[in-house]
N, CA and C of each residue as an Amber inpcrd file, in Angstrom:
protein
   339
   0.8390000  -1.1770000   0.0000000   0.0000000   0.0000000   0.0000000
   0.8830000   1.2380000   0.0000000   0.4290000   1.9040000  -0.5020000
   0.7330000   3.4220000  -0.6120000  -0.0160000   4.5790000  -0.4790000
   0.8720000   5.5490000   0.6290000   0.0680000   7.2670000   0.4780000
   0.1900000   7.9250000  -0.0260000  -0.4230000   8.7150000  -0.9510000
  -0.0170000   9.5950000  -1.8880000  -0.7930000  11.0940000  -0.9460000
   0.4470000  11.7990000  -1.2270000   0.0960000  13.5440000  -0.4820000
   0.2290000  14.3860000  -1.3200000  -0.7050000  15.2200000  -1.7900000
  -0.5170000  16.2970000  -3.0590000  -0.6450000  17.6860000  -2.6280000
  -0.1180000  17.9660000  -2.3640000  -0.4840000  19.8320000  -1.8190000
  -0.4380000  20.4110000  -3.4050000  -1.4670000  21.1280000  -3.4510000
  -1.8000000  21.7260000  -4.8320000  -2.6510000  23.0970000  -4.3350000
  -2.8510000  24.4810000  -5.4000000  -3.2660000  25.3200000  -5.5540000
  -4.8770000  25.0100000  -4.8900000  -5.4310000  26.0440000  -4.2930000
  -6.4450000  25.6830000  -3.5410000  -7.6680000  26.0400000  -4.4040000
  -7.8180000  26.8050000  -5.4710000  -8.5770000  26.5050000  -6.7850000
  -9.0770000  25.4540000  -7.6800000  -8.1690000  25.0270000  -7.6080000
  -7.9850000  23.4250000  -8.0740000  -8.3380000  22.3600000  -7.4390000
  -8.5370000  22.3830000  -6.0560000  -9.1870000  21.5340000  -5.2820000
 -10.6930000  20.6370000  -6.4370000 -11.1390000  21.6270000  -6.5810000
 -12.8850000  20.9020000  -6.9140000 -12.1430000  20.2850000  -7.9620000
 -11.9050000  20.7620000  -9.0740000 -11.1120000  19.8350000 -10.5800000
 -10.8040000  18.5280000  -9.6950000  -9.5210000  18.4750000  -8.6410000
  -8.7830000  17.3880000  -8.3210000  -9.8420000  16.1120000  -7.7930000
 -10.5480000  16.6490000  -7.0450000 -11.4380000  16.2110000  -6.2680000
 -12.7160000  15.1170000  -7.0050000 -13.2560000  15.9630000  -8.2940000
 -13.9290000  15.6370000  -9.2490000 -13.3900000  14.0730000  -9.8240000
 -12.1890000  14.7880000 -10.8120000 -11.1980000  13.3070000 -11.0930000
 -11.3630000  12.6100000 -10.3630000 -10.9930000  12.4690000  -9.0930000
 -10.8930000  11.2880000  -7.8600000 -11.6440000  10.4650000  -8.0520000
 -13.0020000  11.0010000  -7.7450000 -14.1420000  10.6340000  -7.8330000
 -14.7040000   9.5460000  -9.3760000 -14.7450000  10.2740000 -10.0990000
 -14.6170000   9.4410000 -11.0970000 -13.7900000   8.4390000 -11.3650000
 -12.3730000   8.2750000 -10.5270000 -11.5900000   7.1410000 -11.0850000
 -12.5690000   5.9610000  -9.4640000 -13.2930000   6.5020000  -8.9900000
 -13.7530000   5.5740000  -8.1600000 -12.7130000   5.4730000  -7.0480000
 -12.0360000   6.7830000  -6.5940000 -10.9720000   6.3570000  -5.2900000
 -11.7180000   5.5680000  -4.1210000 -11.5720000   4.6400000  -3.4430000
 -12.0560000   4.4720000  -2.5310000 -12.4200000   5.6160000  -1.4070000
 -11.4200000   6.3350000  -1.1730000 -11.1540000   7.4960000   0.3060000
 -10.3940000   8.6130000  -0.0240000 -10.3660000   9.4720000   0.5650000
  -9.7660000  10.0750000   0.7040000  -9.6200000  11.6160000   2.0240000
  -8.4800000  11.5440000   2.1260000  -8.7420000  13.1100000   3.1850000
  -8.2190000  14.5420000   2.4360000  -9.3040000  15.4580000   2.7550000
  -8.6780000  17.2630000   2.1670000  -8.9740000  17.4990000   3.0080000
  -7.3210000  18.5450000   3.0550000  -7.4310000  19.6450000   4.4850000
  -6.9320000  20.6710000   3.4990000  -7.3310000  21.9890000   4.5460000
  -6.6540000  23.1080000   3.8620000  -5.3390000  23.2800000   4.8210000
  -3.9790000  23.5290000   4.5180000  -2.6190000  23.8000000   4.5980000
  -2.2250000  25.3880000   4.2000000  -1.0910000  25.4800000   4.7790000
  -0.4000000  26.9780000   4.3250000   1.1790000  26.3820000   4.6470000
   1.7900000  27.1120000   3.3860000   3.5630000  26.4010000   3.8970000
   3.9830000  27.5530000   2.4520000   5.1550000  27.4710000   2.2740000
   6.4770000  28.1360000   1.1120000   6.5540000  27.1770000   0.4430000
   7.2760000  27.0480000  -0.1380000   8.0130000  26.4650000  -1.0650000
   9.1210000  27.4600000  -1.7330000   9.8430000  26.4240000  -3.0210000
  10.8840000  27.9730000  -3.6640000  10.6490000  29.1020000  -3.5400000
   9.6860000  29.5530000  -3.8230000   8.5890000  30.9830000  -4.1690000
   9.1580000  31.4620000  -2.7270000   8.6980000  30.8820000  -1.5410000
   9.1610000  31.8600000  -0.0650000   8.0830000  32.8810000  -0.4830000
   7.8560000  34.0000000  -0.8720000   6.5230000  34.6340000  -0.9460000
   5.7710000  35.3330000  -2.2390000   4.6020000  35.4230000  -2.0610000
   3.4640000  35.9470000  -2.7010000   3.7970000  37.6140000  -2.6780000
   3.8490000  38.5300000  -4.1190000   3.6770000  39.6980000  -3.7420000
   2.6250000  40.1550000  -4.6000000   1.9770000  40.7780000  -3.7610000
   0.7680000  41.4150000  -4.3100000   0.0980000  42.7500000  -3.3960000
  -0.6190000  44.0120000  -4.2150000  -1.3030000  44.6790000  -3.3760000
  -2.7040000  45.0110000  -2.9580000  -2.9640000  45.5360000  -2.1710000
  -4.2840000  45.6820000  -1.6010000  -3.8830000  47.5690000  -1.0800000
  -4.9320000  47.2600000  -1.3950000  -5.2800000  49.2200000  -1.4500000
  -3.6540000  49.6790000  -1.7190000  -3.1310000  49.6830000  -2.4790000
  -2.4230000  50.6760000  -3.3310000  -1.0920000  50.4230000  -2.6690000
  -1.3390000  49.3810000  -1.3280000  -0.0570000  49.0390000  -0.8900000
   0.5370000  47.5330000  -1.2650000   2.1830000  47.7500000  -1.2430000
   2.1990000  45.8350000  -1.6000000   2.3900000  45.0350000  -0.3750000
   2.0150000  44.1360000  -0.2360000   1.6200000  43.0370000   0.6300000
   2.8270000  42.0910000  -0.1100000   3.2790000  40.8250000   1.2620000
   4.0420000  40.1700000   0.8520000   3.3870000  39.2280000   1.6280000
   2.5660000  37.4570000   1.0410000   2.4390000  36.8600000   1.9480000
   3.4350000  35.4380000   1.9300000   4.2880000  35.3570000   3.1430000
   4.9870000  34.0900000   3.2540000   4.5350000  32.7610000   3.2870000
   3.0130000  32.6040000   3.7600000   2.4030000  31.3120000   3.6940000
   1.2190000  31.4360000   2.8820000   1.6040000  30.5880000   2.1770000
   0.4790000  30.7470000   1.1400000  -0.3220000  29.5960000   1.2620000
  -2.1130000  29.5850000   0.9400000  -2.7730000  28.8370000   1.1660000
  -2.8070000  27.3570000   0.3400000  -2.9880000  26.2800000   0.3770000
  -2.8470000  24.9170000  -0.0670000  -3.9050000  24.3170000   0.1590000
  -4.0760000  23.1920000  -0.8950000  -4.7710000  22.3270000   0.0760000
  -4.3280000  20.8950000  -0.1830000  -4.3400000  19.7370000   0.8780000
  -3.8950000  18.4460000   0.9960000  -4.5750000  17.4950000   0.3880000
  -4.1740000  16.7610000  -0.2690000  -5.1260000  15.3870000  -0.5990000
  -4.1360000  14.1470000  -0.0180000  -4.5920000  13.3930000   0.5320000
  -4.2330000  12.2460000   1.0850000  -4.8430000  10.9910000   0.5910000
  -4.0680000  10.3280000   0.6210000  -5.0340000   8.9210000  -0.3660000
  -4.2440000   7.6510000  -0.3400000  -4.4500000   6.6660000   0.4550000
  -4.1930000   5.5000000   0.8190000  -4.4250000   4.6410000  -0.1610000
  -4.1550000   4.0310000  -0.7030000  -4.2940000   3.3170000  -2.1740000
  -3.5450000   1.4180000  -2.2560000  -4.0070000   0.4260000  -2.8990000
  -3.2370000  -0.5380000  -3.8770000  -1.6790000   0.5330000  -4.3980000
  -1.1070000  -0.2030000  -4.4090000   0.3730000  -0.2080000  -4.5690000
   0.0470000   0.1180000  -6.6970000  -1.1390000  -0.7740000  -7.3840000
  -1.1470000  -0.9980000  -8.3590000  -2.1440000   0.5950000  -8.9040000
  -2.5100000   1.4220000  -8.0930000  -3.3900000   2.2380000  -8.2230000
  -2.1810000   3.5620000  -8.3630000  -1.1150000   3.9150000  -7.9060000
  -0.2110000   4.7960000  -7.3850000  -0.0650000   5.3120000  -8.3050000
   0.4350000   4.6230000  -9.6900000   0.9580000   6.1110000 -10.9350000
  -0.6460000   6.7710000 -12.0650000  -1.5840000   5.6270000 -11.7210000
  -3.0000000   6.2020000 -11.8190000  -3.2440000   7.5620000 -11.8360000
  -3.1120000   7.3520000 -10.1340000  -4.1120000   8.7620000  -9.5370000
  -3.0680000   9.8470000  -9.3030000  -1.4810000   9.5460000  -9.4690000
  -0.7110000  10.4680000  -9.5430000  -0.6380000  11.4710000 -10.8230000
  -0.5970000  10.3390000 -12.0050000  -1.1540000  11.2320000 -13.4380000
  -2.3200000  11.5990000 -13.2860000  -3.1500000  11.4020000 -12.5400000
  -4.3710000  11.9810000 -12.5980000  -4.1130000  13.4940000 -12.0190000
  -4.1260000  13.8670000 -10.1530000  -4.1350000  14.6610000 -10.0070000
  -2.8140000  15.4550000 -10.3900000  -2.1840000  15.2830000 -11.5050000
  -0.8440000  15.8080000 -12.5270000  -1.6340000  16.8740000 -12.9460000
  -2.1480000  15.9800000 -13.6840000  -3.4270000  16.3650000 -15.2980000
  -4.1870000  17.6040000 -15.1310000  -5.1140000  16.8160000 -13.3640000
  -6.1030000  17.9030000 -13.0500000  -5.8750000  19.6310000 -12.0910000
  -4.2360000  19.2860000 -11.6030000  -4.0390000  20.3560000 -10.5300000
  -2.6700000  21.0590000 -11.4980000  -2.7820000  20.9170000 -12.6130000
  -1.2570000  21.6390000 -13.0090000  -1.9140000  22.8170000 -14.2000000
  -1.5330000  23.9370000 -13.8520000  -1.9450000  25.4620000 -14.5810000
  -0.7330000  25.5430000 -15.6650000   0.7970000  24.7200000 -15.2300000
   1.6630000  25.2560000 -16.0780000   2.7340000  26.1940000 -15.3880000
   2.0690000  26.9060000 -14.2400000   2.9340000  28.1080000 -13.5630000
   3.4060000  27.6370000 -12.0280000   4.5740000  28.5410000 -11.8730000
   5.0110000  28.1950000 -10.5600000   3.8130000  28.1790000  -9.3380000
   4.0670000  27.0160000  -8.6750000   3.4560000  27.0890000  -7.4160000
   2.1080000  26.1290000  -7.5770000   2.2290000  24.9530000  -8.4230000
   1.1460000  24.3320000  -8.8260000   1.3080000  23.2820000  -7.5080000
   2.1390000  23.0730000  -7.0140000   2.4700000  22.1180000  -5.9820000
   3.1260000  20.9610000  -6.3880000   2.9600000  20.0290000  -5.4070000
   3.7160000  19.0700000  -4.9700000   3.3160000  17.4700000  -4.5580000
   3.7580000  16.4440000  -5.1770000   2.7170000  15.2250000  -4.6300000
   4.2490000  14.0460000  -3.7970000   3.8960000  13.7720000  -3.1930000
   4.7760000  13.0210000  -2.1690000   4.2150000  11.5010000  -2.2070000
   4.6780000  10.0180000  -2.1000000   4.5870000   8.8500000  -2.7250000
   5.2960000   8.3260000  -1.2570000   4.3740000   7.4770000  -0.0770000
   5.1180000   6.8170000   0.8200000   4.5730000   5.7580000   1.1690000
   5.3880000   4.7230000   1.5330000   4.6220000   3.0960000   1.6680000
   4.2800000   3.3990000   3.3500000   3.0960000   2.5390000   2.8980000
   2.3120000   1.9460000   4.1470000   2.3790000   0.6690000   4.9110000
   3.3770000   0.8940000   5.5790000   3.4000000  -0.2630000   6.5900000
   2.0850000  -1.5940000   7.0840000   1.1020000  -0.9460000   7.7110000
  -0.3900000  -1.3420000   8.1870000  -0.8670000  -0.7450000   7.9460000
  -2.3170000  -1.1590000   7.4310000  -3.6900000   0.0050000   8.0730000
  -4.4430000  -1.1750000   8.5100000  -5.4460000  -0.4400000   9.3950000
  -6.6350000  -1.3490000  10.3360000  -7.9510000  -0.4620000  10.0610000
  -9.0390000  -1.1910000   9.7240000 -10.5550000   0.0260000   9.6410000
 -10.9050000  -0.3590000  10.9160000 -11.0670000   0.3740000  12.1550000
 -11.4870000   0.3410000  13.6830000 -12.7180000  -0.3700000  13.5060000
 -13.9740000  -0.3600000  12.8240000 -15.4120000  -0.7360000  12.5680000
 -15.1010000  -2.0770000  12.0480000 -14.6280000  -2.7370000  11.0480000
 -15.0690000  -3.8200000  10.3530000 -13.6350000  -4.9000000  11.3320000
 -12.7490000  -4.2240000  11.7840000 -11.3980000  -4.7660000  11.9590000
 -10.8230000  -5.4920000  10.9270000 -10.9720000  -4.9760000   9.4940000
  -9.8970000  -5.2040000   8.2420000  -9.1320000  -4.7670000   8.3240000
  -7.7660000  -5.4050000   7.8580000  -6.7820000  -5.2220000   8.0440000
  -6.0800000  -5.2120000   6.5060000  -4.8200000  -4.2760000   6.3700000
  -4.5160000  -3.7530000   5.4530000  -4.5970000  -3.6290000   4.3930000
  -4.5890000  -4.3020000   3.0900000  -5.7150000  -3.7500000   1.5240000
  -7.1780000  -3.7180000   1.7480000  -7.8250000  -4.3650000   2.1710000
  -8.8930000  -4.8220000   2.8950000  -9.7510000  -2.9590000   3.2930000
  -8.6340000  -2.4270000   3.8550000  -9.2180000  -1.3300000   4.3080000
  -9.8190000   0.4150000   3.6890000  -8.3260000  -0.2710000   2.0040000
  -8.3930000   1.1330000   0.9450000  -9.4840000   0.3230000  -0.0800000
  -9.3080000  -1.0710000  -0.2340000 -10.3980000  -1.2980000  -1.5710000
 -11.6510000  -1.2800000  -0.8480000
């Protein structure tokens, strides 16, 4: 098993989200995040002054998956969260030791299919 973590543009959420859905993900978790990256900050103004913001807003997708599902939904949310321009984000790929569902007590594939 594998987690896949995508911090992507927070616009893009519904697009990413949509895809998911349609490929039939089993689960998944979105949070909203704030962090840098290269960029370090946003400049932009508001009333005639410039503003610099260091954390810029994100949002997380998390997704526990088949090992055989991983370059799937990675080209997927590629496809669906990339504008082309800096700051489209980032997707992170880490194996899963165990999982357990507390309710059914399945135990590890058992728990993402």
């Amino acid at each position: 098993m594998k987690k896949v973590e995508a911090m992507i543009r927070s616009e893009r959420m519904p697009v990413v989200k949509e895809k998911l859905r349609q490929m039939k993900i089993g689960g998944m978790t979105i949070s909203t995040v704030s962090g840098w990256s290269k960029q370090r900050e946003l400049h932009l103004q508001w009333r005639g002054q410039p503003v610099a913001y260091d954390l810029l807003p994100r949002v997380k997708f998390e997704i526990v998956l088949p090992d055989d599902q991983v370059d799937k939904v990675v080209h997927a949310v590629i496809e669906s969260a990339r504008t082309g321009e800096h700051g489209d984000g980032v997707i992170f790929v880490s194996t899963i030791e165990q999982a357990f569902n507390i309710a059914t007590l399945d135990k590890d594939e058992k728990v993402v299919v």
